[in-house]
C-alpha positions as CSV (number, residue, x, y, z in Angstrom):
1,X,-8.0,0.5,-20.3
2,X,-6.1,1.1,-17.5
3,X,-1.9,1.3,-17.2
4,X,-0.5,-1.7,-15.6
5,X,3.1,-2.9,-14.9
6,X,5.2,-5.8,-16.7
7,X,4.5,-4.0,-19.9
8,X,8.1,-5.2,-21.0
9,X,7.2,-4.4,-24.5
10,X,6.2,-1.0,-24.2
11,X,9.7,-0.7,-22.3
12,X,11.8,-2.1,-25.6
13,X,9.7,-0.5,-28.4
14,X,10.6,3.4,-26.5
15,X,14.0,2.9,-24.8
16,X,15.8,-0.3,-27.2
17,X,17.8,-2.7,-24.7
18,X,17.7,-6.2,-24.2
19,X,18.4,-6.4,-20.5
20,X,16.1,-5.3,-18.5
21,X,15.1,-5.6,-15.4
22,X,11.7,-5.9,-14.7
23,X,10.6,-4.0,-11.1
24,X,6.9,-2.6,-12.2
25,X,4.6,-5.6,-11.4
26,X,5.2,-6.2,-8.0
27,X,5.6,-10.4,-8.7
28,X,7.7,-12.7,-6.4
29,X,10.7,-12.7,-8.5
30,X,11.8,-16.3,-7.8
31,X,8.6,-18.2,-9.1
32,X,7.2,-21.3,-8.0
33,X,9.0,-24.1,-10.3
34,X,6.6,-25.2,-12.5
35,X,6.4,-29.4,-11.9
36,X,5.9,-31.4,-15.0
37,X,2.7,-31.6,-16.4
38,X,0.7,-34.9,-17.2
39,X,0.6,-36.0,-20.5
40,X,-2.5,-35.1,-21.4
41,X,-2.4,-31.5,-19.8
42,X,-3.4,-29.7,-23.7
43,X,-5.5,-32.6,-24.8
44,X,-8.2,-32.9,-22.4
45,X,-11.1,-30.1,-21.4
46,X,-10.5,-28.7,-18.4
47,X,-12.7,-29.7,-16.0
48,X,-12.4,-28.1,-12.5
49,X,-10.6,-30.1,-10.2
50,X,-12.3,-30.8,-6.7
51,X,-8.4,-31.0,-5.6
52,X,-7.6,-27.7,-6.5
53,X,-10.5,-25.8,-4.6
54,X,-10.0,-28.2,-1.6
55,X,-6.0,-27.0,-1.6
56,X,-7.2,-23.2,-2.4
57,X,-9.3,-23.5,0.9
58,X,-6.4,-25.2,3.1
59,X,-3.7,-22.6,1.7
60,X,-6.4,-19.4,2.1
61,X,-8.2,-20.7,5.0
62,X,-11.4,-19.5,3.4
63,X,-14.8,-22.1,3.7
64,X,-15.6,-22.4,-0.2
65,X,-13.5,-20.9,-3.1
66,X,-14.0,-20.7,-6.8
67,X,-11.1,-20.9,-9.3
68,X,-11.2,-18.7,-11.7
69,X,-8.6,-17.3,-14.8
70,X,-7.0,-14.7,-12.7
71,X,-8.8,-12.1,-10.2
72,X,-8.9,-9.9,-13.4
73,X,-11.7,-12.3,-14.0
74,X,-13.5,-12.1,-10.9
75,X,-12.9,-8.2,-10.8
76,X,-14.5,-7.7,-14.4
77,X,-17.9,-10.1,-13.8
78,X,-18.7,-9.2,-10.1
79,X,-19.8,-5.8,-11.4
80,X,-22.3,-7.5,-13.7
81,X,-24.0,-10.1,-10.9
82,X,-25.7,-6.8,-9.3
83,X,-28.1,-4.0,-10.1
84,X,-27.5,-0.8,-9.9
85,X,-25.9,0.1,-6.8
86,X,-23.9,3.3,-4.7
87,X,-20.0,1.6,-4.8
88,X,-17.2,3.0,-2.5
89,X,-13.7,1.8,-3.5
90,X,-11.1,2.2,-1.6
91,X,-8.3,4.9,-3.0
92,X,-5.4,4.8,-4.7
93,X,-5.7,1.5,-5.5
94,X,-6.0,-1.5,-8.4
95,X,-7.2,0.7,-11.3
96,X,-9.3,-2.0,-12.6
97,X,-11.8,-1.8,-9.9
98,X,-13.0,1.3,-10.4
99,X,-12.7,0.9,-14.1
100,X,-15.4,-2.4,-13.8
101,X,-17.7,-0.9,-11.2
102,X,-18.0,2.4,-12.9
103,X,-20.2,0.6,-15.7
104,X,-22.9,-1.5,-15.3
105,X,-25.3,1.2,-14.1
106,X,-23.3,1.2,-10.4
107,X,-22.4,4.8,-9.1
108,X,-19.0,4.2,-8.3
109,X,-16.9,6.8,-6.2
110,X,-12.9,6.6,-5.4
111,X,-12.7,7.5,-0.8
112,X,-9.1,7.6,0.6
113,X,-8.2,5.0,3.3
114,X,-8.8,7.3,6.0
115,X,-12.4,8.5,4.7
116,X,-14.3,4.7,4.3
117,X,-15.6,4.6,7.8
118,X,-17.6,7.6,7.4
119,X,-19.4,6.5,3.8
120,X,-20.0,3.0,4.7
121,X,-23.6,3.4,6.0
122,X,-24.6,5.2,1.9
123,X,-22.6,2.6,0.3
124,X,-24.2,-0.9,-1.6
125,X,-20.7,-2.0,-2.4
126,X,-17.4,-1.0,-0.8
127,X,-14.1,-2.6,-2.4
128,X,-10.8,-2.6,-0.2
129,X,-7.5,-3.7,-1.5
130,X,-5.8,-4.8,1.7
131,X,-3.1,-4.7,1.8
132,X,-3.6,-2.4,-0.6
133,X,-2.0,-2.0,-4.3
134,X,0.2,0.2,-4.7
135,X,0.5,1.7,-1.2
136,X,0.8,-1.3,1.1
137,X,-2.0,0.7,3.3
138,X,-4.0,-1.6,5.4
139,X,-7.8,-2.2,6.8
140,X,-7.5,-4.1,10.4
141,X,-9.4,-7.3,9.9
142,X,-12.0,-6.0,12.5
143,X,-12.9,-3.1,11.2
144,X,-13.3,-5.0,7.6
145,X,-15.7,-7.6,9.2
146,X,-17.9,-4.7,11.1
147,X,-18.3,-3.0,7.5
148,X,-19.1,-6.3,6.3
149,X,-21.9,-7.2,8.5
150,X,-22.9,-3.1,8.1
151,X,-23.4,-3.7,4.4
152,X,-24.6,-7.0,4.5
153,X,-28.1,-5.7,6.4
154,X,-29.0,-3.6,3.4
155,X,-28.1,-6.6,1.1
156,X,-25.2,-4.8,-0.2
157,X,-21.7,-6.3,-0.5
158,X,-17.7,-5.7,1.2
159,X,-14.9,-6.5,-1.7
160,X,-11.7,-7.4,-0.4
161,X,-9.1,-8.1,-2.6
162,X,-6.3,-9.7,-1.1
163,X,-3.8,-10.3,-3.9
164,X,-0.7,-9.2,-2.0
165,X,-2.4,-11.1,1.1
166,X,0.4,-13.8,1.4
167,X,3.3,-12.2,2.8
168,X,1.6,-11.1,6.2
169,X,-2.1,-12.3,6.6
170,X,-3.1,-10.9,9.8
171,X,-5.6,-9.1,8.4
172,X,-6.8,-11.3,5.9
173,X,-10.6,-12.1,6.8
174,X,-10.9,-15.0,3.9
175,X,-11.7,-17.4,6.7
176,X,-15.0,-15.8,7.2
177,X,-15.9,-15.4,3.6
178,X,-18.8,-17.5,4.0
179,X,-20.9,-15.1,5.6
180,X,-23.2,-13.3,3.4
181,X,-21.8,-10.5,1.8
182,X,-18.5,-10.9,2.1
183,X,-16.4,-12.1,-0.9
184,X,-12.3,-12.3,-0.8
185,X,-10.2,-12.3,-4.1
186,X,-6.9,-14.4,-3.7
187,X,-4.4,-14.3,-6.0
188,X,-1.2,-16.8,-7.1
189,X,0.5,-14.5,-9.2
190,X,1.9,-11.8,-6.5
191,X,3.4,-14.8,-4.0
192,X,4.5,-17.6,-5.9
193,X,5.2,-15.5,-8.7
194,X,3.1,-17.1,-11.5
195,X,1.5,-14.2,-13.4
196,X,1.2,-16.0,-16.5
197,X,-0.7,-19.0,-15.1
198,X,-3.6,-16.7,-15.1
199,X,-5.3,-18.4,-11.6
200,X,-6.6,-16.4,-8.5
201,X,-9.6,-17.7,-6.2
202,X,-12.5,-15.7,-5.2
203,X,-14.4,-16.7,-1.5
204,X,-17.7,-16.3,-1.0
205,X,-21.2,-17.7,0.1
206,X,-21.6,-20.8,-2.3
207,X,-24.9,-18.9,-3.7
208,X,-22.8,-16.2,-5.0
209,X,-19.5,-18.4,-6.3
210,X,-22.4,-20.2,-8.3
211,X,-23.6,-17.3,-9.8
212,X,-20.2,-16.0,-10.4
213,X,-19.3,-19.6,-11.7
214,X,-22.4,-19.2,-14.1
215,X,-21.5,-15.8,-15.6
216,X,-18.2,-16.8,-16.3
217,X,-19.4,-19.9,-18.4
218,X,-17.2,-23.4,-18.6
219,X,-13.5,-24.4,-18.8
220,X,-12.4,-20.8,-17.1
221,X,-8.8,-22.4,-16.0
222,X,-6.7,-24.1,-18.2
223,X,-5.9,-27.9,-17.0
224,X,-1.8,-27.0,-16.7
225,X,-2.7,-24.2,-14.5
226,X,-4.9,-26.3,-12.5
227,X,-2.4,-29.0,-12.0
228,X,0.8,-25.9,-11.8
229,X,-1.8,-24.1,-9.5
230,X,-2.4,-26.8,-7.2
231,X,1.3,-28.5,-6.5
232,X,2.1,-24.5,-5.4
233,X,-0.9,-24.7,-3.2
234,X,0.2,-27.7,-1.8
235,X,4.0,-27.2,-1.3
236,X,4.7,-25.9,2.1
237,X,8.2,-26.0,2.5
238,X,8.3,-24.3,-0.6
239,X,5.8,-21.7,0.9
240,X,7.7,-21.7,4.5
241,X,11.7,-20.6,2.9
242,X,9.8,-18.2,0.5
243,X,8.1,-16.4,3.4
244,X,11.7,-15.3,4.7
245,X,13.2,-15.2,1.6
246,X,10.7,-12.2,0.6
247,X,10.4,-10.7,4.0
248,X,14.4,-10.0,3.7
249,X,14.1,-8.4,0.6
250,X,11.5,-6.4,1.0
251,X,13.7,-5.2,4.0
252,X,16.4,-5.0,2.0
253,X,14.3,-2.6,-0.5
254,X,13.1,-0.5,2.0
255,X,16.3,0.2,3.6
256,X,18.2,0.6,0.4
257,X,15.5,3.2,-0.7
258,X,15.9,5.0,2.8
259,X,19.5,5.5,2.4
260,X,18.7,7.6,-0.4
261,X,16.2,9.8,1.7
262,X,13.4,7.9,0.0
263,X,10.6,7.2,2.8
264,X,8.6,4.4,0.9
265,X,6.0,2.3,2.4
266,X,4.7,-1.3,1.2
267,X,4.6,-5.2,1.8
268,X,7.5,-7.7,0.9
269,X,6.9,-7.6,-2.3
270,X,7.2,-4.1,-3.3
271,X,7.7,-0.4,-2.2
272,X,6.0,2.6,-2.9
273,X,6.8,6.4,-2.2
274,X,5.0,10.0,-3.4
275,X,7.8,10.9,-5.8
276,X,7.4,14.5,-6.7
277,X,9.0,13.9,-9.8
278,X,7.9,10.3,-10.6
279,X,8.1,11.0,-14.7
280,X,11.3,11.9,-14.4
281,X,12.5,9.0,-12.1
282,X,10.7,6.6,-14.6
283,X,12.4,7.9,-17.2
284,X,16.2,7.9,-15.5
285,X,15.4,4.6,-14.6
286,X,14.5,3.5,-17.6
287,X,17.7,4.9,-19.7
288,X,19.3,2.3,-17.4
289,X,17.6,-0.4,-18.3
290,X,15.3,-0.9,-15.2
291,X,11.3,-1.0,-15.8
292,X,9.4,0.8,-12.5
293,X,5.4,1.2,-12.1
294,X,4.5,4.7,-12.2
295,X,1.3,6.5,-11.0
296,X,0.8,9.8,-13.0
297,X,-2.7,10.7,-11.1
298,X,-3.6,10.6,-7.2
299,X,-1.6,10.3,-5.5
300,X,1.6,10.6,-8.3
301,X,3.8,8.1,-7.2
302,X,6.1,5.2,-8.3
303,X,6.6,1.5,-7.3
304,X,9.2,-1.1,-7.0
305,X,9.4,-4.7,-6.9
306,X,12.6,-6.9,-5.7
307,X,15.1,-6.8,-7.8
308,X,15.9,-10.9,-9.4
309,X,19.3,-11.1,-8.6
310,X,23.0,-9.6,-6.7
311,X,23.5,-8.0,-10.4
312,X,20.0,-6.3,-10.2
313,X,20.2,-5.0,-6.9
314,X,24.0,-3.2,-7.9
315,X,22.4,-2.1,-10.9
316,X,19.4,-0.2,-9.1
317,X,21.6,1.0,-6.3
318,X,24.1,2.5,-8.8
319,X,21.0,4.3,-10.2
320,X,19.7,5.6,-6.9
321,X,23.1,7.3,-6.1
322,X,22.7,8.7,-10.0
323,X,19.3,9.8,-9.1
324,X,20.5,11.4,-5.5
325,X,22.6,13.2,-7.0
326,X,20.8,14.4,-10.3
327,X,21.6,18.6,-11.1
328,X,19.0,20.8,-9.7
């Protein structure tokens, strides 16, 4: 299985402490507030709720959407609603992508950013995080749409996956998921910070979300994350002050990381940089107490999220100037 951030656990059973501070997932770190739920939220089946898609499509802009338990979800079954098939996935990026379409029968292959355009015309399937995770790299939305159409007349597929989508969606092409052979994964836990919800959308053709909808079997999203799911959808001045809110810190990040001759790259969520020692910063960051994401293969890297709080951003600055000025 693949390494993944917010693996608090693993943090406290190697290093101890009780106070950490949690930078490896890349999650908005002032969450949606939760409304009360119904009264019935844990009694009743959860039967998908017409409201929910209809607020998925308004937020996303997309033409149909299918709820399902976290993109996780989506990313592990879309594999499956295919035969065999030549799959490009864009690289580095979301480790369980390549993980998924590797099996199956596919004949999956990892291309850098830079190299898609010239493997598009072999490809049945090409998946593009964008922006992407963990680089903040992106595909222009026109260029994503003229691969689309490209794989769409030989019946194959274009992935986008557009988790970290929220913060600046000029690129997003979910409003044009219902042409064939596009399909967009959205996701609630980056933005509004509700990981443990377990809710992201996928867009497609409805043809395909049926199919999709029909692998996956009944009851996929619990009723509280429905009803949690849709008052975020729904909650635009919520939305509208968390839009500036993040896009400061993620300037804040990238300008703190700077000052320490770290030239990191991202969205406003995270940062990322080619450390050319990232074990060793993971570990010094770590023996203080603060939890980064670290990429051991290609490219070796590490990223950060936004710090919580005034504390937390004193506490990782004091551990940048430790780091800057380590012993040779």
């Amino acid at each position: 299985m693949p390494e993944h951030g917010g693996n608090l656990r693993e943090a406290a059973r190697v290093y101890g402490r009780d106070d950490w501070i949690d930078l490896s997932a890349g999650l908005n770190p002032a969450w949606y507030p939760a409304p009360a739920l119904a009264d019935n939220a844990w009694h009743r089946l959860p039967e998908p709720d017409p409201a929910l898609a209809a607020a998925a499509c308004a937020y996303y802009g997309a033409p149909h959407m299918l709820a399902v338990a976290g993109t996780q979800a989506a990313i592990q079954a879309l594999p499956r609603l295919r035969g065999p098939s030549v799959v490009v996935i864009a690289a580095p990026s979301y480790a369980e992508h390549f993980h998924h379409w590797s099996q199956h029968g596919h004949m999956a292959t990892q291309v850098s950013y830079g190299d898609l355009a010239g493997t598009v015309h072999d490809a049945d399937v090409m998946v593009v995080c964008n922006p992407n995770n963990p680089t903040g790299a992106t595909v222009p939305r026109a260029q994503l749409l003229e691969w689309a159409e490209l794989l769409h007349r030989r019946g194959g597929w274009l992935v986008v996956d557009e988790a970290f989508g929220d913060t600046d969606g000029a690129n997003s092409v979910a409003d044009c998921a219902g042409r064939p052979g596009l399909v967009v994964l959205r996701s609630v836990g980056k933005f509004f910070g509700l990981a443990g919800v377990r809710l992201g959308f996928v867009a497609a053709q409805p043809a395909l979300l049926a199919a999709l909808d029909e692998l996956l079997g009944p009851w996929q999203v619990s009723g509280p994350a429905q009803q949690i799911g849709k008052a975020a959808l729904l909650d635009r001045p919520w939305q509208e002050s968390t839009q500036e809110r993040l896009r400061q810190g993620g300037q804040r990040l990238r300008a703190l990381l700077a000052s320490h001759g770290i030239a990191s790259a991202g969205t406003a969520l995270f940062q990322w940089w080619p450390e050319a020692q990232p074990e060793a910063f993971h570990e010094h960051m770590a023996r203080r107490g603060i939890w980064v994401r670290l990429f051991r293969d290609g490219p070796r890297g590490i990223r950060l999220g936004l710090p919580p709080h005034e504390e937390a951003w004193s506490r990782l600055e004091e551990a940048l100037n430790q780091w800057t000025r380590k012993p040779e």
